[in-house]
BASE-232613 format. One record per residue: residue in one letter; x, y, z of N, C-alpha, C in turn. Coordinates in steps of 0.1 Angstrom, whole numbers. Each point is the difference from the previous one (the first is absolute). Layout:
<rs>
R  code  neast  nnorth    nup  caeast  canorth   caup  ceast  cnorth    cup
R     A      X       Y      Z       X        Y      Z      X       Y      Z
...
</rs>
This chain:
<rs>
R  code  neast  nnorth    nup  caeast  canorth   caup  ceast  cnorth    cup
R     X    -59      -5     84      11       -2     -9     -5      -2    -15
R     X      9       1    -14       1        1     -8      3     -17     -6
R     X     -7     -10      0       5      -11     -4      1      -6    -12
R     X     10      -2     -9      -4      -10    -12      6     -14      1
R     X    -12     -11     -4       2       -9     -5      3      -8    -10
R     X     11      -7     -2       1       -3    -19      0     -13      1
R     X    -10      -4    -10      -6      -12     -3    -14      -2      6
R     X     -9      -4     -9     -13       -4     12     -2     -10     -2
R     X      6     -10      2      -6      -12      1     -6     -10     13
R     X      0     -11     -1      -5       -7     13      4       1     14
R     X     12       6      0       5        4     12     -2      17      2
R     X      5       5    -16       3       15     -2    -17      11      5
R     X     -6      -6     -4     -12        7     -3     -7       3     19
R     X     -2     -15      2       1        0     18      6       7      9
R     X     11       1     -4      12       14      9     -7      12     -2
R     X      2       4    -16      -6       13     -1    -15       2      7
R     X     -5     -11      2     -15       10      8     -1      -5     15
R     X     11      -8      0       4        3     17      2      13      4
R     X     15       7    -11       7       10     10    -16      13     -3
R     X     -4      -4    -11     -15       12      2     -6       1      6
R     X     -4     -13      8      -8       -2      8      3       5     16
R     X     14       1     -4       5        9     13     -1      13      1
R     X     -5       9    -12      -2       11      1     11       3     -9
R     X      7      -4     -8      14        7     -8     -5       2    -15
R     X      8       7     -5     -10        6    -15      8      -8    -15
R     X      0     -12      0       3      -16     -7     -4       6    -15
R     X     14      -3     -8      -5       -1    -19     12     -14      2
R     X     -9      -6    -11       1      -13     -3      9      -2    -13
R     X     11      -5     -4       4        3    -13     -1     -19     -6
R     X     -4       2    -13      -1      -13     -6      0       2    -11
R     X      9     -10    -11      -1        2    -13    -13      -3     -7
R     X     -6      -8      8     -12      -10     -5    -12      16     -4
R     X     -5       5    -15     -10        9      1    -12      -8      4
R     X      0      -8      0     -17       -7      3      3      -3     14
R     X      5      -5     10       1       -1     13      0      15      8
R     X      7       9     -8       4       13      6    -17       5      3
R     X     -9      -2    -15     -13        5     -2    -10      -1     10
R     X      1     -20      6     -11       -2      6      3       5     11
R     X     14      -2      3       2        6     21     -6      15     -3
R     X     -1       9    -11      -1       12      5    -18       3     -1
R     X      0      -9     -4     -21       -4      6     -1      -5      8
R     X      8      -6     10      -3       -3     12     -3     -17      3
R     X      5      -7    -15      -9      -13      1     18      -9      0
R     X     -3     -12      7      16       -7     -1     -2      -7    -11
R     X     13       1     -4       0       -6    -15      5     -10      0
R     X      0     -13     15       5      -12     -3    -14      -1     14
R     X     -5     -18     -1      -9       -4      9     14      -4     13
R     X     -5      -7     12       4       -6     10      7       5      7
R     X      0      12      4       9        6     10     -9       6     12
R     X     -5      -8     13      -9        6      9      0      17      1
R     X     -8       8     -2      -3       14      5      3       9    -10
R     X      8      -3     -7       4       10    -16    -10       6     -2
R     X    -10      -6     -3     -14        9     -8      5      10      7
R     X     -8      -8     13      -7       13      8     12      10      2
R     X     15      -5      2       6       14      9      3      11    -14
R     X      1      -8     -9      -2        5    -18     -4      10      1
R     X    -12      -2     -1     -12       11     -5     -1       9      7
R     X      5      -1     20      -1       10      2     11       9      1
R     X     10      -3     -1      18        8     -2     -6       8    -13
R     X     -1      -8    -11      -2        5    -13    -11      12      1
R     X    -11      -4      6     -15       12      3      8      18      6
R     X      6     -11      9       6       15     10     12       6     -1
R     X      9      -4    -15       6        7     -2     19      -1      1
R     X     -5     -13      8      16       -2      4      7     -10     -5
R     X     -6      -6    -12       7      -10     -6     -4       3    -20
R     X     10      -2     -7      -1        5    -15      9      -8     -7
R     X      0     -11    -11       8       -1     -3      1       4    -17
R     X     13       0     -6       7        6    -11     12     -10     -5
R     X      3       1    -15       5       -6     -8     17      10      2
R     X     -2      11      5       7       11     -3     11       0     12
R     X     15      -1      2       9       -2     12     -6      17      4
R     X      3      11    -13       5       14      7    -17       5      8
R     X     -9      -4      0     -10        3      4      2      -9     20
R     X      7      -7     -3       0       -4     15     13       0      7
R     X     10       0     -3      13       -3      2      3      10      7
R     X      0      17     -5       8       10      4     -5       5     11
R     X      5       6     14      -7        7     10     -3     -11     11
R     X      1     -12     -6      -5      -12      5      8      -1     15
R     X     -4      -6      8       6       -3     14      1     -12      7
R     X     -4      -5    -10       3      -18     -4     -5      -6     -9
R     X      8     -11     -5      -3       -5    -12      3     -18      0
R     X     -9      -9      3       0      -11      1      3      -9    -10
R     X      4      -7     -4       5       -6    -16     -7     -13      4
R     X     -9      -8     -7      -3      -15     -3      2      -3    -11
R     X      8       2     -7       3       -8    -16      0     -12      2
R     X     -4      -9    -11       0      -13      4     19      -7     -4
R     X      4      -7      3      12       -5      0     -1     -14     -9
R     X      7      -3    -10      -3      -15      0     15      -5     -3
R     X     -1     -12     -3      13       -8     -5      0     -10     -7
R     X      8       1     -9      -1      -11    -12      2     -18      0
R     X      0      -8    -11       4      -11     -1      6      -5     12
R     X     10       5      0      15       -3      9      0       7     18
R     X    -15       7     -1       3        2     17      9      15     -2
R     X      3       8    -10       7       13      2    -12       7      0
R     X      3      15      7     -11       13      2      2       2    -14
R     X    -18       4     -1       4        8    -17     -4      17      6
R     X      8       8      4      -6       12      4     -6      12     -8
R     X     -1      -7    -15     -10        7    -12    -11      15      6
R     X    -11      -3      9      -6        1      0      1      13     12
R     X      8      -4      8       6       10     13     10       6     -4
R     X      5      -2     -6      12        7    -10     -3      13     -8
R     X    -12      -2     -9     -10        8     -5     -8      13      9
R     X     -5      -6      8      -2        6     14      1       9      6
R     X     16      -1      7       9        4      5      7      11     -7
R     X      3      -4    -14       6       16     -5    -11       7      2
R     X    -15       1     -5     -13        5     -5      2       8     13
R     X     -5     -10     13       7       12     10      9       6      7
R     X      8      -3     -7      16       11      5     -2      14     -9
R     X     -6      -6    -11      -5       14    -10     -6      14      8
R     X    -10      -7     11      -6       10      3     -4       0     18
R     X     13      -9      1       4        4     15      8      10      5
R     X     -9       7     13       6       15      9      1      -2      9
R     X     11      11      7       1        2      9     -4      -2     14
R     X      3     -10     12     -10       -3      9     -7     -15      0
R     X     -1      -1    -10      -9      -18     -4      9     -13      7
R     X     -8      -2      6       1      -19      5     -5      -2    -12
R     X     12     -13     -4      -2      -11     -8      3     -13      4
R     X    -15      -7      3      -3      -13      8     -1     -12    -15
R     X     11      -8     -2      -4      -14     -6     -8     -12      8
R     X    -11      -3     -4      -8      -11      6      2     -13    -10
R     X      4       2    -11       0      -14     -7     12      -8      4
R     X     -3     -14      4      10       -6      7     16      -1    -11
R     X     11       4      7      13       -1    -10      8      -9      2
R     X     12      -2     -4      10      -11      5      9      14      5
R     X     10      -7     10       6        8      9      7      10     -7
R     X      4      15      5       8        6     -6     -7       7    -11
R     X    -10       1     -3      -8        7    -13     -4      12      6
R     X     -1       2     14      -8       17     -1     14       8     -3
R     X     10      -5      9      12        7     -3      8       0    -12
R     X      0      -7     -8      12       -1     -8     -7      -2    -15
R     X    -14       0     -1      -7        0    -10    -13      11     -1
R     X     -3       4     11     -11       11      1      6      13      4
R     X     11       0      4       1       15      8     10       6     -8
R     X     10     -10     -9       6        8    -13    -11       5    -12
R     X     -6      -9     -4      -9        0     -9     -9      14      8
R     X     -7       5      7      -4        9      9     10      13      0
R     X      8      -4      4      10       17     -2      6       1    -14
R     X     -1      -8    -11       4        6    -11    -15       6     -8
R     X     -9      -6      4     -10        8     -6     -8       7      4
R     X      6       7     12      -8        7      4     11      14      5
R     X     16      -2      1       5        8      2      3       4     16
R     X     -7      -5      7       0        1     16      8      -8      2
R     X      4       2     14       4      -12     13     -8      -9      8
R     X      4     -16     -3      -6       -3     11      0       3     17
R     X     -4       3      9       7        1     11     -3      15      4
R     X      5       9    -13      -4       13      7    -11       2     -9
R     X     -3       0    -11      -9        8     -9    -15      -9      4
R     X      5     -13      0     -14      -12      2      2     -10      7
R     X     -7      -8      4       1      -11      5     -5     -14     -3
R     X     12      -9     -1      -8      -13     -6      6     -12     16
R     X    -17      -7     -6      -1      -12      9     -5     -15     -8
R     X      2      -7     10      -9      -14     -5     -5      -5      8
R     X    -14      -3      0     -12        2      6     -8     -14     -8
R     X      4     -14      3      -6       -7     -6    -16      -2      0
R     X    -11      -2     -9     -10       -5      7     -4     -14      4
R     X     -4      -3      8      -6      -12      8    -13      -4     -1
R     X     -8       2     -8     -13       -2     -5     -2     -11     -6
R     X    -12      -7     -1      -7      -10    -10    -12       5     -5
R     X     -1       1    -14     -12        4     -6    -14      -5      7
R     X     -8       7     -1     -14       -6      8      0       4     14
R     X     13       8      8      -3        4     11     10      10      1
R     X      1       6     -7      11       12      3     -2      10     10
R     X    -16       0      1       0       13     16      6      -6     12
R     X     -7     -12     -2       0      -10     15     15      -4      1
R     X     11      -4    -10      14       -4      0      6      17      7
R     X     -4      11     -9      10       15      5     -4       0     12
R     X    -11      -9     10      -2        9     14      9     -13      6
R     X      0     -10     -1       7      -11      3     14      -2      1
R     X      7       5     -9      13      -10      0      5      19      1
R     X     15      -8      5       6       19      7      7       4    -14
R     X      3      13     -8       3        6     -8     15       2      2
R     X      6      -9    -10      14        2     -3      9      12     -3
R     X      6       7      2      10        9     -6     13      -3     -1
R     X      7       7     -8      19       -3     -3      5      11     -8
R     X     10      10      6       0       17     -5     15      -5     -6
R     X     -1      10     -8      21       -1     -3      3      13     11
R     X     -4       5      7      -2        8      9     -8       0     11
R     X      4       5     14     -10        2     12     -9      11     -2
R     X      5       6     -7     -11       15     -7    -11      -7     -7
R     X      4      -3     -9      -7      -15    -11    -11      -2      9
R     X      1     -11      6      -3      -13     11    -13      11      6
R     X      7       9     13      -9        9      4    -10      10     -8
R     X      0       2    -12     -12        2     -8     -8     -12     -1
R     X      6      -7     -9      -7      -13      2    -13      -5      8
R     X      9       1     15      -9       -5     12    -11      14      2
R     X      2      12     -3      -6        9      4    -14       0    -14
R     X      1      -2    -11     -10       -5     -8     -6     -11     -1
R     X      6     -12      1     -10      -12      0     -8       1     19
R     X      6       5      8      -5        5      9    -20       9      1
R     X      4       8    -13     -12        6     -2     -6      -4     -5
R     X     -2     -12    -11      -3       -4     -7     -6     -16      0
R     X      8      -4     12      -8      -17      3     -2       5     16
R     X     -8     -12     -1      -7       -3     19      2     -17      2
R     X      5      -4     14       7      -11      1    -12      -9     15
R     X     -2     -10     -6      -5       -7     13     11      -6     11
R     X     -7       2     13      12       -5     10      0     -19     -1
R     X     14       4     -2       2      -24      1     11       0     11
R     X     -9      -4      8       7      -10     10     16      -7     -1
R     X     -4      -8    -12       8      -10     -5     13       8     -5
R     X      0      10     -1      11        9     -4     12       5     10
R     X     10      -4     -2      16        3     11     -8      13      0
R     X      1       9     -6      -1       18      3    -13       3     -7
R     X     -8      11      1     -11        6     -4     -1      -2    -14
R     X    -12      -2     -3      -4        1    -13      4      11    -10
R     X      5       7    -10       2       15     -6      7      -3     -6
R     X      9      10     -5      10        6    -11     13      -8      9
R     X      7     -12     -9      12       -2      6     10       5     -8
R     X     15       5      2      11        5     -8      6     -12      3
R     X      6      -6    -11       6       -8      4     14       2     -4
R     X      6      13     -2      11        6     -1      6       0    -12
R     X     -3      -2    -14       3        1    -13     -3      -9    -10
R     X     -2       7     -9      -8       -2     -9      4     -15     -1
R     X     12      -3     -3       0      -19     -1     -4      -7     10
R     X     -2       1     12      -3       -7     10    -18      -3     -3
R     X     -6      16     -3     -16       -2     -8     -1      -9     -8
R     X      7       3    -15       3      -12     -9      0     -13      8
R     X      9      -2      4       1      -14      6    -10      -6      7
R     X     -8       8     10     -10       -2      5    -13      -5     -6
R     X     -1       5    -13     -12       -9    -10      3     -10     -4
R     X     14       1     -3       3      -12    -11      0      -9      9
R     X      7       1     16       2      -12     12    -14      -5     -1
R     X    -16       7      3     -10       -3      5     -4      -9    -12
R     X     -2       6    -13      -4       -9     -5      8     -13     -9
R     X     12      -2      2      12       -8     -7     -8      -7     12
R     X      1      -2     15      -3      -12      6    -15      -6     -1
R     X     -5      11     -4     -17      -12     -7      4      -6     -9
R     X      6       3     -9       0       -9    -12     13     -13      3
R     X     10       3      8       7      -13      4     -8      -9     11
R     X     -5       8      9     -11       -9      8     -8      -9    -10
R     X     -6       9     -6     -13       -8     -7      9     -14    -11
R     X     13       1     -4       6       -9     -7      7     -10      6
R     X      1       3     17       4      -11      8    -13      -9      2
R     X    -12      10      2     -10       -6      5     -7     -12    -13
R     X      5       5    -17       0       -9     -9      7     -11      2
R     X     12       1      2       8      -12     -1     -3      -9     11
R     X     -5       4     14      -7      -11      9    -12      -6     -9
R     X     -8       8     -5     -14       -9     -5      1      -8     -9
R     X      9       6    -10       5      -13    -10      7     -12      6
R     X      7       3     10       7      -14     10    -12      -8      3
R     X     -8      10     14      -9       -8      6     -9     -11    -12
R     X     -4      10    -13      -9       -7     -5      3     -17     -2
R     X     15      -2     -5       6       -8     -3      3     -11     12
R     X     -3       6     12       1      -10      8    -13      -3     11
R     X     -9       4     -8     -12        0      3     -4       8     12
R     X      4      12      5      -1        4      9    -14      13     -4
R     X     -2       9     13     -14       12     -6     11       8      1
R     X      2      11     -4      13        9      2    -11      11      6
R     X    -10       2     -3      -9       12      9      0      -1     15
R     X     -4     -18      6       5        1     14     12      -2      4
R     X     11      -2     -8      12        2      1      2      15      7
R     X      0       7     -6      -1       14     -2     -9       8     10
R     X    -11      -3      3      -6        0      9      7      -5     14
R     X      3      -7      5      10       -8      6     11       9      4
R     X     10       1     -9       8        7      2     -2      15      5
R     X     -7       6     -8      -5       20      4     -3      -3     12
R     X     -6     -10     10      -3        4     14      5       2     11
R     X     16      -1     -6      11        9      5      4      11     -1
R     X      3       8      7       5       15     -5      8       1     -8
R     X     10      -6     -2      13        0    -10     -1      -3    -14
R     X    -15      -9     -1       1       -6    -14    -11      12     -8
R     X     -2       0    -12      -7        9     -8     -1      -3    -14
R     X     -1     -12     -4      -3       -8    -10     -9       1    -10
R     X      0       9    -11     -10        3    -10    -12      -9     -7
R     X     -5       1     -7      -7       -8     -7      4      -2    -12
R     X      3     -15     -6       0       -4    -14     -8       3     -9
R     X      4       1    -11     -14        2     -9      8       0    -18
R     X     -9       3    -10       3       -3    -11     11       7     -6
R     X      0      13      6       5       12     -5      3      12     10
R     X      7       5     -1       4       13      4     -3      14    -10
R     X     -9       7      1      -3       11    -10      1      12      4
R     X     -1       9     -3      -6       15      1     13       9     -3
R     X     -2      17      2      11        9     -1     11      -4      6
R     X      1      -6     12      10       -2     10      8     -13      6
R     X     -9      -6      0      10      -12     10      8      -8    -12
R     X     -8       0    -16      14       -9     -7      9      12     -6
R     X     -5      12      5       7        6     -8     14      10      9
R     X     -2       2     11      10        9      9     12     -10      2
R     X      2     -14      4       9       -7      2      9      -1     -9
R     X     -5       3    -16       7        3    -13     10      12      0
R     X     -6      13      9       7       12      1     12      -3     11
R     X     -4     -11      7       7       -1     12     15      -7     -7
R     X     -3     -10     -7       9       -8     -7      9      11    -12
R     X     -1       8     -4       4       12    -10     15       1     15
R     X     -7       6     14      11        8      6      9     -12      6
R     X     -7     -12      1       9      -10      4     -3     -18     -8
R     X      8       0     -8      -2      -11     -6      4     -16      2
R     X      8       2      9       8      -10     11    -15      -2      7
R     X    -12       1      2      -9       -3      9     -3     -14     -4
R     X      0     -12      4      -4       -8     -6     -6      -7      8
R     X     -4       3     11     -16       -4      4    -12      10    -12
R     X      0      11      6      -9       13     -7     -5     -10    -18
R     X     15      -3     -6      -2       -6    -11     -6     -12     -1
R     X      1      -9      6      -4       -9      1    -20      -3      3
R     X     -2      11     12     -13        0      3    -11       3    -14
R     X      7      14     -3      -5        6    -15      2     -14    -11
R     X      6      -8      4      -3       -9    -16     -8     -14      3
R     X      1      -4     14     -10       -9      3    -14       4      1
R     X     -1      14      1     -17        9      2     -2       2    -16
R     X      8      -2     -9      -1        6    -13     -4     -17     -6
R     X      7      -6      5      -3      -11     -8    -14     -15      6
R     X     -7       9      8     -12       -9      4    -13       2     -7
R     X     -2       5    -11     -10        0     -9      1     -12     -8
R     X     13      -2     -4       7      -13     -8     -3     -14     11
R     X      3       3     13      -1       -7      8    -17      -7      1
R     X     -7       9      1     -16        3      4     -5     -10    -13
R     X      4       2    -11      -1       -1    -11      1     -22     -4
R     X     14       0      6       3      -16     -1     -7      -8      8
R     X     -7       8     16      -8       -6      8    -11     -11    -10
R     X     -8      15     -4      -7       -4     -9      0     -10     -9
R     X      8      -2    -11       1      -12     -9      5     -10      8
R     X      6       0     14       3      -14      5    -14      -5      2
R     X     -8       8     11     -14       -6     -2     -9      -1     -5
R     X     -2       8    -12      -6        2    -10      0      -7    -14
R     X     15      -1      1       6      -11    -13      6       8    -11
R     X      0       3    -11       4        3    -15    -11       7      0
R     X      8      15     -1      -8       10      1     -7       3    -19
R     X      8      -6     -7      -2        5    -17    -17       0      0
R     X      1       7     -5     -16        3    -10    -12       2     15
R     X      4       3     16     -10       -2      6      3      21      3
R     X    -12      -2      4      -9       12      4      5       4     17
R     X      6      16     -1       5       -3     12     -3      15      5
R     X     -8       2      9      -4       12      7      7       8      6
R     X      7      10     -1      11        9      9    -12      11      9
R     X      0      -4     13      -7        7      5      3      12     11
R     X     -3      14     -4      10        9      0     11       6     -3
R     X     -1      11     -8       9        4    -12     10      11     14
R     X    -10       6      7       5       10     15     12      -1      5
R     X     11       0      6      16       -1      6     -7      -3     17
R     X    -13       4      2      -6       -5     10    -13       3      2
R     X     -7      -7      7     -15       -3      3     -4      16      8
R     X     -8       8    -10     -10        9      4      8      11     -4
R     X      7       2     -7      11        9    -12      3       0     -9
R     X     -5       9     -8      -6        4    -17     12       2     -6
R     X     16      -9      5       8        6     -6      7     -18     -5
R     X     11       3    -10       8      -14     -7     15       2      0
R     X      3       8      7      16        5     -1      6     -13      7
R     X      9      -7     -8       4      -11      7     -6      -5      1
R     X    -15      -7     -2      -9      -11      1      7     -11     -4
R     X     -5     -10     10       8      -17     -7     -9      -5    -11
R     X    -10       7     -3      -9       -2    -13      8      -1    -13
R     X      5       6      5      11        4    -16     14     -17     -3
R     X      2       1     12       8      -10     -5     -7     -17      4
R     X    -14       2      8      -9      -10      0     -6      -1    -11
R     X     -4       3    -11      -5        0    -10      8       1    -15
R     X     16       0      4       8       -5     -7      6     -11      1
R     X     -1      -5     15       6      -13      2    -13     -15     -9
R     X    -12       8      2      -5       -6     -5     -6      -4    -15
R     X      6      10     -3       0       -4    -14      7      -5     -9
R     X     13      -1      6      12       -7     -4     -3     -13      5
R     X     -9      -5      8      -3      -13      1    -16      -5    -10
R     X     -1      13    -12      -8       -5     -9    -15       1      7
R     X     -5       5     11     -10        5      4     -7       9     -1
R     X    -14       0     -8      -8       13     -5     -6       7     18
R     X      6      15     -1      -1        6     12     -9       9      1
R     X     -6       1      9      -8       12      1      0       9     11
R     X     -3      11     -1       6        5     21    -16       8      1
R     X     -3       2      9     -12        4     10      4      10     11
R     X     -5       7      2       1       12     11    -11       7      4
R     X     -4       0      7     -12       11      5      2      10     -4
R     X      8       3      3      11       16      4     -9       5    -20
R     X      4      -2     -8       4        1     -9     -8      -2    -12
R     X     -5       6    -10     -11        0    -11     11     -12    -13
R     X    -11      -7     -7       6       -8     -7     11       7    -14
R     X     -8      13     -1      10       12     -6     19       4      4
R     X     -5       0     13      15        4      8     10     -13      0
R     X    -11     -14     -1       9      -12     -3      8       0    -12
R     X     -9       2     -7       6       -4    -13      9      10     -7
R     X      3      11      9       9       11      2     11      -3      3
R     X      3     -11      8      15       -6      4      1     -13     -7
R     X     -6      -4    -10       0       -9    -11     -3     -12      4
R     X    -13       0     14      -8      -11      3     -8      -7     -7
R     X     -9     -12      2     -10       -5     -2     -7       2     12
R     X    -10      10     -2     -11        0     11     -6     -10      4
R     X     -4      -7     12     -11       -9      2    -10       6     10
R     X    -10      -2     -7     -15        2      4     -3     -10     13
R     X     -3       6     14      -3      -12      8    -11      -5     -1
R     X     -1     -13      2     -12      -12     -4     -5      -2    -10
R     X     14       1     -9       1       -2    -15      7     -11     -3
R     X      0     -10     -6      10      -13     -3      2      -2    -14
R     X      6     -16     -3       3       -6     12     15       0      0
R     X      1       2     20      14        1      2      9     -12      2
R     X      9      -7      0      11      -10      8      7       0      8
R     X     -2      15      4      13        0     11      0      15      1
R     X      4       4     15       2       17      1     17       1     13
R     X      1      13     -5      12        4     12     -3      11      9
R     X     -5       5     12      -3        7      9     15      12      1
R     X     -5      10     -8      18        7      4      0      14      9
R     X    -17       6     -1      -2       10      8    -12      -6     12
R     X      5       5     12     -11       -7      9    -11      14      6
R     X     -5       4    -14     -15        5      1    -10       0      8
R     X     -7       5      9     -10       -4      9    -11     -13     -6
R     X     -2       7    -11     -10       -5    -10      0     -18     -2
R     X     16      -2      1       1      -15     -5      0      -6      9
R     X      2       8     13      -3      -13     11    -14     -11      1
R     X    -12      12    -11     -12       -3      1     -5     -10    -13
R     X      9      -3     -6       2      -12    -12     -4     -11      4
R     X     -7      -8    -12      -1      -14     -1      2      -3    -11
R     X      3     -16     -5      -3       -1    -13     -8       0     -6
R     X    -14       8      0      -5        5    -12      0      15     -4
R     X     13       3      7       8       15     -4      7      -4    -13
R     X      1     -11      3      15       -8    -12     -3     -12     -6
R     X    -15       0     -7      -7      -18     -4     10      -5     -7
R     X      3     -12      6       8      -13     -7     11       1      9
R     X     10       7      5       8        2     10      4     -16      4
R     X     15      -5     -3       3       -8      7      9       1     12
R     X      6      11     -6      13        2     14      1      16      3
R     X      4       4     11      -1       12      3     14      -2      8
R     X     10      12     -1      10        3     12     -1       9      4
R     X      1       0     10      -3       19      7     14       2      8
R     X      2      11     -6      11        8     -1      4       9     10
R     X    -14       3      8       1        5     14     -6       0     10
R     X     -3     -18      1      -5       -3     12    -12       7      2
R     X    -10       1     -9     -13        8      7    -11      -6     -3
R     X     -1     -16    -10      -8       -7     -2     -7     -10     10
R     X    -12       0      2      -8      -12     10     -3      -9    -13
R     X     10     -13      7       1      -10    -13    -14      -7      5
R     X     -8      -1     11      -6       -8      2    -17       8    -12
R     X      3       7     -5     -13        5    -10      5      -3    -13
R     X      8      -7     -1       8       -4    -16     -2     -14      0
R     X    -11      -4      1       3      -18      1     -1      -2    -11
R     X      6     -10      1       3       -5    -15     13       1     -6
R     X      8      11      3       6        7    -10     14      -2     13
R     X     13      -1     -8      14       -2      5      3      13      5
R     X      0       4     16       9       11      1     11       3      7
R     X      5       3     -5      16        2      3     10      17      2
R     X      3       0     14       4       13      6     16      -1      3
R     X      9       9      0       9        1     -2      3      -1     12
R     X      9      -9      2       9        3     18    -14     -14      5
R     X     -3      -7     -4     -12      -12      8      3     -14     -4
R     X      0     -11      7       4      -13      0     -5       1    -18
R     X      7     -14     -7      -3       -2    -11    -16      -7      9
R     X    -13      -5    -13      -9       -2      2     -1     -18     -5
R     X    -17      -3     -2       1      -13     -2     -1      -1    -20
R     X     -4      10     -1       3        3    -18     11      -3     -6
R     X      9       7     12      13        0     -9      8     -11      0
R     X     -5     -10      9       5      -14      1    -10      -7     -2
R     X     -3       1     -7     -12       -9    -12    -13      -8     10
R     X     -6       9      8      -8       -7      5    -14       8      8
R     X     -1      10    -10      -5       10      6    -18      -8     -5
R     X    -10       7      9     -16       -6      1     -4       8      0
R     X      4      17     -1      -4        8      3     -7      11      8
R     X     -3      10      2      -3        7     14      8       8      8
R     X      0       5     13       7       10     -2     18       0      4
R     X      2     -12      4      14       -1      1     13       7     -8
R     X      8       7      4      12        2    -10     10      -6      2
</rs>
C-alpha cells in the first residue's frame, strides 16, 4: 500500500517506519525542513526511542520510507493517510485545534478517491465527525462514506517504547461507517503485529469498537482514570502523612486484592497525556466533578511538594534550592507538563535562589527554559526537591549536593539511609524526628 503520514514526531515518526517495515511504500509529511532532512538520511532526529535508529536506516536504505515538507507529494493516490498532529489546550483546559486545523484543510487539498483517513491524535468526543469530516468534504469535494473513509484510531503508546506498546496493547478503531471501520481493520491489520495476552476477554488485534465516539471515549476513559487515580492516591498521602501513617504500605496493603489498583503519589503529574486528555474530557462534559477535581489536586502538588519543604527546612528566602530533574519523568528527554515548571515557581515565590539539574539535559537546553543550571558536585547547596526519579539519582549522596541540609523526594526513590546527616522527607511518609524538633540525624524520615 501507498501510505502517508502527517506529522513526524515522537509518536509520528515511529508509525511511519512501522507501517515500512511492513513492507508498505511510507512518505512522511512534516512541516519541520530540518527534521524532514535528517529522517531522509536515515538518522532519528530525536534520542530515546528503543530501535528507531536501527529500523530508520533501514526503511530509509531500502526505499520504503521518505519524508517531505510537501502534502501533494504524499497525499494523492495515497491508500491511507494517518494524521498525528499534536493537539493542545489553553489556560482554561479548551482544545486549541490551531495546528490540526491547518492540517486537515492541507489534506483535504490533496485528498482522492479511495483514501482511509485514520486520526491518532487523542480528541474530545465528537471531533472526527462533526469537526473533521465536514472540514474533509469541503476541501476536498468528495464524500465521506462513499468517496473516502474516515476513522479514529487513537494511539496508545509511551515514548521510549513505541514498538513494544504497538505489539502489546490491542489497536483501537471507530468508523462513521462499517465500510469505514472494515478498511480500517483490514490496514492496521497489515501493518501491526499483536502479541497473545492471556489477560485479555478476546484476542489481542484490531478492536472496532463501533464509532468513532466510542474510540474517542476510549482514550480519554483510559487515560482521565490515571490521572484521577493518581489524585486520589495524592490525597491519601497527604492524609496519611498527617497522621503519621507510610501511605506506600498502605497501598501496598490494599493492591493485594484484586479489586483495589491504587496508584503512586508523587510530586507531579506530567507528560503529553495524563494532565492533559482529562482537560479534553472536561470540554465534552463539564458537570464532571470528580475528573475536575482529580486534575486540580494533581496540578496543585508541586505547591504542595514545595511547603513540605520550608516546613522542614524553615524560611526558604535567600537559601539555595536544587530542583532535581527538569524531565515530566525519570529516563525521558521530554518537559511537557513537567512539575519543574511550577516546582521552581513555587519556589521562588518563597524567595529561594533555584537551580534545576537533569541528566537528561545539557546546561544549554536548561537555560533554554529559563533555568539556572546546576552542575553536580558543585555547591554550596541548602536544600534540594527530587521531581524526576532518574535512574541516576537513586545513586546520590550528599556530596552530589555539598552543604545539603534537607532533601524531599518527590518520588519515593531515595535510600535515605546514604544521606546521613541531612533531613529527608518523602511524600505520603510519617512526619520525621526533624520536623518535630528533635532530629540527631541519619537515616530516619
Amino acid at each position: 500500500m501507498k501510505v502517508a503520514v502527517v506529522a513526524l514526531g515522537k509518536i509520528g515518526l515511529p508509525l511511519a517506519v512501522q507501517f515500512a517495515s511492513a513492507g508498505h511504500e511510507v512518505t512522511g509529511v512534516d512541516v519541520n525542513e530540518r527534521l524532514v532532512d535528517v529522517v531522509n538520511t536515515g538518522r532519528e532526529p530525536f534520542p530515546g526511542e528503543a530501535r528507531l535508529q536501527e529500523k530508520l536506516a533501514h526503511v530509509v536504505k531500502n526505499g520504503n520510507l521518505c519524508a517531505t515538507t510537501q502534502y501533494a507529494e504524499a497525499i494523492p493516490q495515497a491508500d491511507a493517510v494517518v494524521l498525528v498532529v499534536p493537539l493542545f489546550v489553553d489556560e482554561e483546559a479548551r482544545p486549541d485545534f490551531e495546528w490540526m486545523d491547518v492540517a486537515t484543510k492541507e489534506l483535504a487539498r490533496h485528498l482522492t478517491s479511495g483514501t482511509l483517513v485514520s486520526y491518532e491524535t487523542t480528541l474530545p468526543v465528537g471531533t472526527t465527525r462533526n469537526r473533521w469530516k465536514p472540514m474533509l468534504e469541503e476541501g476536498s469535494g468528495l464524500k465521506e462514506g462513499k468517496d473516502f473513509h474516515l476513522v479514529f484510531s487513537p494511539e496508545r503508546v509511551l515514548t521510549g517504547r513505541v514498538f513494544e506498546d504497538l505489539r502489546k496493547y490491542p489497536k483501537l478503531i471507530g468508523g462513521l461507517s462499517q465500510a469505514g471501520a472494515d478498511a480500517a481493520r483490514a490496514f492496521y491489520e497489515s501493518v501491526l503485529e499483536f502479541d497473545e495476552r492471556e489477560d485479555l476477554a478476546r484476542p489481542n488485534g484490531v478492536w472496532d469498537l463501533g464509532s468513532a465516539e466510542a474510540s474517542e471515549l476510549a482514550k480519554l476513559a483510559e487515560t482521565t482514570y490515571r490521572d484521577v487515580n493518581i489524585g486520589l492516591a495524592n490525597q491519601f498521602a497527604r492524609f496519611a502523612a498527617e497522621q503519621n501513617i507510610d501511605i506506600y504500605k498502605v497501598i501496598e496493603a490494599s493492591n493485594s486484592q484484586p479489586y483495589s489498583h491504587i496508584h503512586r503519589p508523587g510530586i507531579a503529574v506530567g507528560g503529553h497525556c495524563i494532565p492533559v486528555y482529562p482537560r479534553l474530557y472536561l470540554w465534552n462534559d463539564p458537570a464532571a466533578t470528580i475528573v475536575r477535581s482529580a486534575r486540580e489536586a494533581n496540578a496543585g502538588m508541586p505547591d504542595y511538594t514545595v511547603g513540605l519543604l520550608e516546613g522542614v527546612h524553615g524560611d526558604l528566602e535567600g537559601q539555595h534550592v536544587v530542583v532535581m530533574g527538569a524531565a515530566y519523568r525519570g529516563g525521558v528527554k521530554e518537559t511537557a507538563f513537567s512539575g519543574v515548571f511550577a516546582a521552581v515557581t513555587s519556589l521562588e515565590s518563597r524567595g529561594a535562589n533555584v537551580t534545576v539539574h537533569d541528566p537528561m539535559y545539557t546546561d544549554e537546553e536548561l537555560a533554554g527554559y529559563g533555568f539556572a543550571p546546576y552542575a553536580r558536585g558543585t555547591g554550596p547547596v541548602d536544600a534540594a526537591v527530587l521531581q524526576a526519579d532518574h535512574a541516576e539519582y537513586k545513586d546520590w549522596t550528599p556530596a552530589d549536593l555539598p552543604g545539603i541540609r534537607t532533601l524531599i523526594d518527590g518520588r519515593s526513590i531515595v535510600d535515605a539511609s546514604a544521606w546521613d546527616g541531612v533531613m529527608v522527607r518523602t511524600i505520603g511518609r510519617p512526619m520525621d524526628k526533624a520536623a518535630a524538633g528533635d532530629w540527631t540525624g541519619g537515616s530516619e524520615r
